[in-house]
C-alpha positions as CSV (number, residue, x, y, z in Angstrom):
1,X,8.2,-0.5,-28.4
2,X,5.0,-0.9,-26.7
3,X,5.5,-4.6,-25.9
4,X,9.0,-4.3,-24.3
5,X,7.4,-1.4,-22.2
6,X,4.9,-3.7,-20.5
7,X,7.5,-5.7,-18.5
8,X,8.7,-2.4,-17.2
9,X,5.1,-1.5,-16.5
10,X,4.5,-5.2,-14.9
11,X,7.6,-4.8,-13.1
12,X,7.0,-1.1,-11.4
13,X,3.5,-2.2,-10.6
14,X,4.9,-4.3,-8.3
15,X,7.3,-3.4,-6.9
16,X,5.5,-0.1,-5.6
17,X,2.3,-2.8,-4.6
18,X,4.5,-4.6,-2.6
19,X,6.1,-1.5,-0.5
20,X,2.3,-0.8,0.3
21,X,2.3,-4.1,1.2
22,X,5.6,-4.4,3.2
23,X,4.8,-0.8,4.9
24,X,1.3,-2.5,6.2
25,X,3.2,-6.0,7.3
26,X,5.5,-3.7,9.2
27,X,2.9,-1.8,11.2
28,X,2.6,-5.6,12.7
29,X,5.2,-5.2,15.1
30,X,3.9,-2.5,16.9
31,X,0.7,-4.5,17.9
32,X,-0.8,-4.4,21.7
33,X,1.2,-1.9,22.5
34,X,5.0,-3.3,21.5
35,X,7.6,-2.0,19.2
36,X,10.1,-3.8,17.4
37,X,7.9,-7.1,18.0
38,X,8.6,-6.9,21.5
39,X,5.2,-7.9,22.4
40,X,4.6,-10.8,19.8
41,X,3.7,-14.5,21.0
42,X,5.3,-17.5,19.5
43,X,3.4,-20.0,17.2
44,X,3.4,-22.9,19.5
45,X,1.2,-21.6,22.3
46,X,0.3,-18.0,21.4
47,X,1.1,-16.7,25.0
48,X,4.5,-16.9,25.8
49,X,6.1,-13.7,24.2
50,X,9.4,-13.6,21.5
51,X,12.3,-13.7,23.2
52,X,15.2,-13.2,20.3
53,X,17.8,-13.8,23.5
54,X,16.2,-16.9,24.6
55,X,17.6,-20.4,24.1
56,X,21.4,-19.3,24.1
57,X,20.7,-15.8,22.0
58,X,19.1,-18.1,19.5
59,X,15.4,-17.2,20.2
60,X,12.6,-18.9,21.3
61,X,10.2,-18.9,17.8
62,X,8.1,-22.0,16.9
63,X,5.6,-23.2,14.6
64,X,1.8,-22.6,14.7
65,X,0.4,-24.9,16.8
66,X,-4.1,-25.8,17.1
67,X,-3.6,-24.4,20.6
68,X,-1.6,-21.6,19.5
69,X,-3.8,-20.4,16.9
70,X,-6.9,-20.6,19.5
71,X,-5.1,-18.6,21.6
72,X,-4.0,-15.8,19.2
73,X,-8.0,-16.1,18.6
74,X,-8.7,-15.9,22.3
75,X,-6.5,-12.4,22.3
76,X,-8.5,-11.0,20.1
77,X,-11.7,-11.8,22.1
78,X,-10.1,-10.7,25.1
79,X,-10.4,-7.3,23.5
80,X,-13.9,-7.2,22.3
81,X,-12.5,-7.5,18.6
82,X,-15.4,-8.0,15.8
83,X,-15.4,-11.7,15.3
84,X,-16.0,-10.8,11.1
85,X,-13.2,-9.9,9.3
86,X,-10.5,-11.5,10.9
87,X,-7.2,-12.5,8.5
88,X,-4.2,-14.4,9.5
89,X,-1.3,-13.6,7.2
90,X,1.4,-16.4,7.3
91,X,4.6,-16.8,5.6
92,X,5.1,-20.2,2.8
93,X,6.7,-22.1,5.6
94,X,3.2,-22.0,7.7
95,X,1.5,-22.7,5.3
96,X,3.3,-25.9,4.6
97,X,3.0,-26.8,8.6
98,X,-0.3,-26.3,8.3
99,X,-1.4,-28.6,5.9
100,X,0.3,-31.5,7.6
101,X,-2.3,-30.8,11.1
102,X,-4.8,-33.4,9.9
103,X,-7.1,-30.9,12.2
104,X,-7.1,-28.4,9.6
105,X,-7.2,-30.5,6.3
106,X,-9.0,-33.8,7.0
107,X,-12.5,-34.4,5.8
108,X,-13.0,-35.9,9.4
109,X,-12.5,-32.6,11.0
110,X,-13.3,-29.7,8.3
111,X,-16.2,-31.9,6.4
112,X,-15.0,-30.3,2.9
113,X,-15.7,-32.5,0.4
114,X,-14.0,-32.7,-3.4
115,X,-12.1,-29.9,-4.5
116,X,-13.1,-28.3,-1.3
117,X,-10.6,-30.4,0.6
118,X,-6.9,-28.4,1.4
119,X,-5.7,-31.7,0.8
120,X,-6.9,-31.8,-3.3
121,X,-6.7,-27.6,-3.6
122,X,-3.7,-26.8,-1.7
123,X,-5.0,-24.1,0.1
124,X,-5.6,-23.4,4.1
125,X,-8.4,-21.1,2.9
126,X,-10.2,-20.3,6.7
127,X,-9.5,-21.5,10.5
128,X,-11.6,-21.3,13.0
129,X,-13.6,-18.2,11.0
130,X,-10.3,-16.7,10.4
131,X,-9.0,-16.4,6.8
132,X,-5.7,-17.4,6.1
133,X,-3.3,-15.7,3.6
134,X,-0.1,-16.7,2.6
135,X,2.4,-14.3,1.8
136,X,6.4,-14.9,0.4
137,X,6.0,-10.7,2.2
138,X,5.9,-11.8,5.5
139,X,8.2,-10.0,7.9
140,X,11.6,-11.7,9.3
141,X,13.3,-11.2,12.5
142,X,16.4,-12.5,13.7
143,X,17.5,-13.5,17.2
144,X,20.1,-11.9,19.3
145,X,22.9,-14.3,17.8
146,X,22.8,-12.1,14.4
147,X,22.3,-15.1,12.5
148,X,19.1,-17.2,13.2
149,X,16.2,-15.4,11.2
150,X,12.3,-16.2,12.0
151,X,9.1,-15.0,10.1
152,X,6.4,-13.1,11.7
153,X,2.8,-14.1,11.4
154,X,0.1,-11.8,11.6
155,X,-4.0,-12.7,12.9
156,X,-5.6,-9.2,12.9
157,X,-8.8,-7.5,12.1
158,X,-9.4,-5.1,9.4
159,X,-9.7,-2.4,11.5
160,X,-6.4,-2.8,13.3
161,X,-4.6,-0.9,10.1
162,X,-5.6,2.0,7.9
163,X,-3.9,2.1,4.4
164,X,-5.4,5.9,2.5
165,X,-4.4,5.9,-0.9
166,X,-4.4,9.5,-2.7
167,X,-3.1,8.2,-5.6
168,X,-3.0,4.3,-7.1
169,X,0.0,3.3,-8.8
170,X,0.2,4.5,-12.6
171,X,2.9,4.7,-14.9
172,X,3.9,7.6,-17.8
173,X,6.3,7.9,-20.2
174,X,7.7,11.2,-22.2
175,X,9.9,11.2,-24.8
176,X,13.3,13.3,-24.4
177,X,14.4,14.5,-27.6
178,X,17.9,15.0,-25.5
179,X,18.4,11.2,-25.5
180,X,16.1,10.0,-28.5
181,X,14.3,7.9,-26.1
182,X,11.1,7.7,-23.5
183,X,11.6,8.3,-20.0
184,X,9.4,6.0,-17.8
185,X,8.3,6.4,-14.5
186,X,5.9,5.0,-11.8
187,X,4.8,6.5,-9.2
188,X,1.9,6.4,-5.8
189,X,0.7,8.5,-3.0
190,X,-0.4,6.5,0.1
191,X,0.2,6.5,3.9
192,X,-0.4,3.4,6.2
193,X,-1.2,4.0,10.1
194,X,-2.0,1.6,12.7
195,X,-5.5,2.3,14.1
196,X,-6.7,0.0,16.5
197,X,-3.6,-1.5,18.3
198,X,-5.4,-4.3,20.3
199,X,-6.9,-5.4,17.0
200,X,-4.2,-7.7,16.4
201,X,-0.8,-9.8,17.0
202,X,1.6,-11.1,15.7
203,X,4.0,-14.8,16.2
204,X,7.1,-15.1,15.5
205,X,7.6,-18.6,13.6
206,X,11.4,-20.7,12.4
207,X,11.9,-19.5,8.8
């Protein structure tokens, strides 16, 4: 039946979107010239670098900060990056710091009015000319105790990944007379790359 068939279609959409997805967040860790995240900052100041032995193999992670995200800014401009079209990717638990800095909500500070106001929509929406994203896709990391996990957030221009698509995701069925019954399937062709590795970086943030 056609309308049983759409929550398999709804279902395979996604979950082939979100490996396009989780393939780009993952091309994060390799930014200014690290691997594995070994050259990510963490939240509070956007300088000091991850350290997953740090604080009794525990890790040293923190929460955004104003200062940190000024100087993740400040990184970028260090390396002649476009100042258009700049994103910051954060996981849920950001965004939820985030709208508790008065800085970045209050009327006082932002001057957005009615719905305009984080505090009445809920949203971040843009810091300091970056856009902010949230995204439940955000990468994880854990320290060198096995057990305490962090989130990575990303700020990066557009140009700092390349996603080429041959082939968007679409879905076919064919019935097999064999087992008097449709075979599904969903499928994509599409490679990710990182192409400007100053471009970006990424903090690692508590989960």
């Amino acid at each position: 039946m056609d309308s049983l068939r759409q929550f398999s279609t709804d279902d395979a959409g996604y979950a082939l979107a979100k490996q396009v997805d989780t393939d780009l967040i993952d091309l994060g860790g390799g930014l200014q010239g690290g691997s594995a995240y070994s050259t990510a900052v963490i939240g509070s100041d956007g300088s000091t670098t991850w350290d997953p032995s740090a604080n009794t193999n525990t890790g040293n992670g923190a929460s955004l900060t104003d200062d940190g995200i000024r100087q993740m800014i400040q990184t970028l401009d260090d390396q002649d990056t476009p100042m258009d079209n700049r994103y910051l990717v954060i996981p849920p638990v950001e965004k939820n710091n985030l709208l508790g800095l008065s800085r970045f909500t209050e009327q006082a500070f932002v001057g957005e009015t009615a719905n305009s106001n984080s505090i009445r929509n809920g949203r971040v929406g843009n810091v300091y000319g970056v856009d902010v994203f949230v995204s439940t896709n955000a990468d994880t990391v854990t320290a060198d105790d096995t057990s305490t996990d962090y989130r990575v957030a990303l700020m990066f221009h557009s140009d700092a990944f390349v996603l080429a698509t041959q082939l968007d995701v679409r879905t076919q069925t064919q019935y097999i007379q064999q087992y008097l019954g449709d075979l599904f399937t969903a499928d994509t062709i599409y490679g990710v790359a990182e192409l400007r590795d100053t471009a970006g970086v990424a903090a690692i943030v508590p989960s």
